[in-house]
N, C-alpha and C positions, 0 to 999 in steps of 0.2 A: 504494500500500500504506500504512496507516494502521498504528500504532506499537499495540500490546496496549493494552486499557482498563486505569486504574489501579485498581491492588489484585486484579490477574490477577498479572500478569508484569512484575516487577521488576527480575529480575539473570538472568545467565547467566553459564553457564563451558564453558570447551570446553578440547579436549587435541586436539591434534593429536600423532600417531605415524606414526613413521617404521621398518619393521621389515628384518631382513634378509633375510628371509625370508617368505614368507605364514605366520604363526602358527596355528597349532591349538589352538585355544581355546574352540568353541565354547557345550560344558554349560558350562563353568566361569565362562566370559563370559554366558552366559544366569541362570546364577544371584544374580551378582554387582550384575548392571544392574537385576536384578527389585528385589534387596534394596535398593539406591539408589534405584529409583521410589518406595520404599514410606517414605524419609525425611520425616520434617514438613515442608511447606513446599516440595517439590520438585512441578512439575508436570509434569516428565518430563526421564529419563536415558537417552540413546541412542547408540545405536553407527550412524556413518554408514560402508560400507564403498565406497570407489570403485572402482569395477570398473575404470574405467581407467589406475590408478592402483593395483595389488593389493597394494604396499608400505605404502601409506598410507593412515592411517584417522583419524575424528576423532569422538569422544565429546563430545556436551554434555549439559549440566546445567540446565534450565528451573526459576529458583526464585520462588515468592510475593514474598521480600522477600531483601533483601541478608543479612538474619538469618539468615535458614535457610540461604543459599550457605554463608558464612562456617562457620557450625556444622556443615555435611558434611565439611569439611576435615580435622577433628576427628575424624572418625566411623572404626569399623572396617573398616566397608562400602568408604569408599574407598581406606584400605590395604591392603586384601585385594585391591579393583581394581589396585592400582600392584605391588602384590609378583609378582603375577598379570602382568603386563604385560612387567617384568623380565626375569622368569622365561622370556620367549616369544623370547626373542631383539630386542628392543628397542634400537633403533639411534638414534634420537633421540624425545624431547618435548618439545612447546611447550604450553606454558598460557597461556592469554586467559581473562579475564574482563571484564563490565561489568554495568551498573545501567540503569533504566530511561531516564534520560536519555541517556545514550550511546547506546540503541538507538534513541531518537528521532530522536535525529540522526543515525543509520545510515540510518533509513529514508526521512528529508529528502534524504539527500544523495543517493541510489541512488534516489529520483523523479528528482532533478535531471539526473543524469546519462543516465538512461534518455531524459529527453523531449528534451535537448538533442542 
């Protein structure tokens, strides 16, 4: 697997959540994420839900440049997502982020491990 061409995909963020519940969210989550794809500089905001795993889910953030990450932080779009989230019965989150070079190296080290 080769790393995104430069000036695609720069940065990412992700949220891992932990709920207590399976949350009922779904227009409200579907409105939210559309409004987040639709920020400058994001090349896509998603919700991953593990089925085998119904507690826990993990949202990421596909951005152009570290600019545009950092400036969604800011934005109403994603406190709407976290009020929203709260709101759902939300028992833990974790936030990760990185830059294009941290993915590089994601993707060197998980060749390495896969062929050895």
């Amino acid at each position: 697997m080769r790393p995104p061409p430069d000036g695609y995909v720069s940065s990412f963020n992700s949220m891992e959540l932990r709920f207590h519940a399976t949350p009922a969210l779904d227009a409200a989550l579907t409105r939210v994420l559309k409004s987040l794809n639709a920020l400058p500089g994001c090349v896509v905001y998603r919700l991953e839900v593990r089925s085998y795993r119904r507690y826990c889910w993990k949202i990421i953030g596909v951005w152009e440049s570290d600019h545009a990450k950092k400036a969604h932080y800011h934005s109403a779009d994603l406190q709407t997502l976290l009020t929203l989230l709260q709101a759902s019965g939300l028992a833990e989150i974790r936030f990760s982020e990185a830059d294009s070079g941290c993915l590089s190296n994601e993707f060197a080290l998980s060749e390495s491990r896969l062929a050895g």
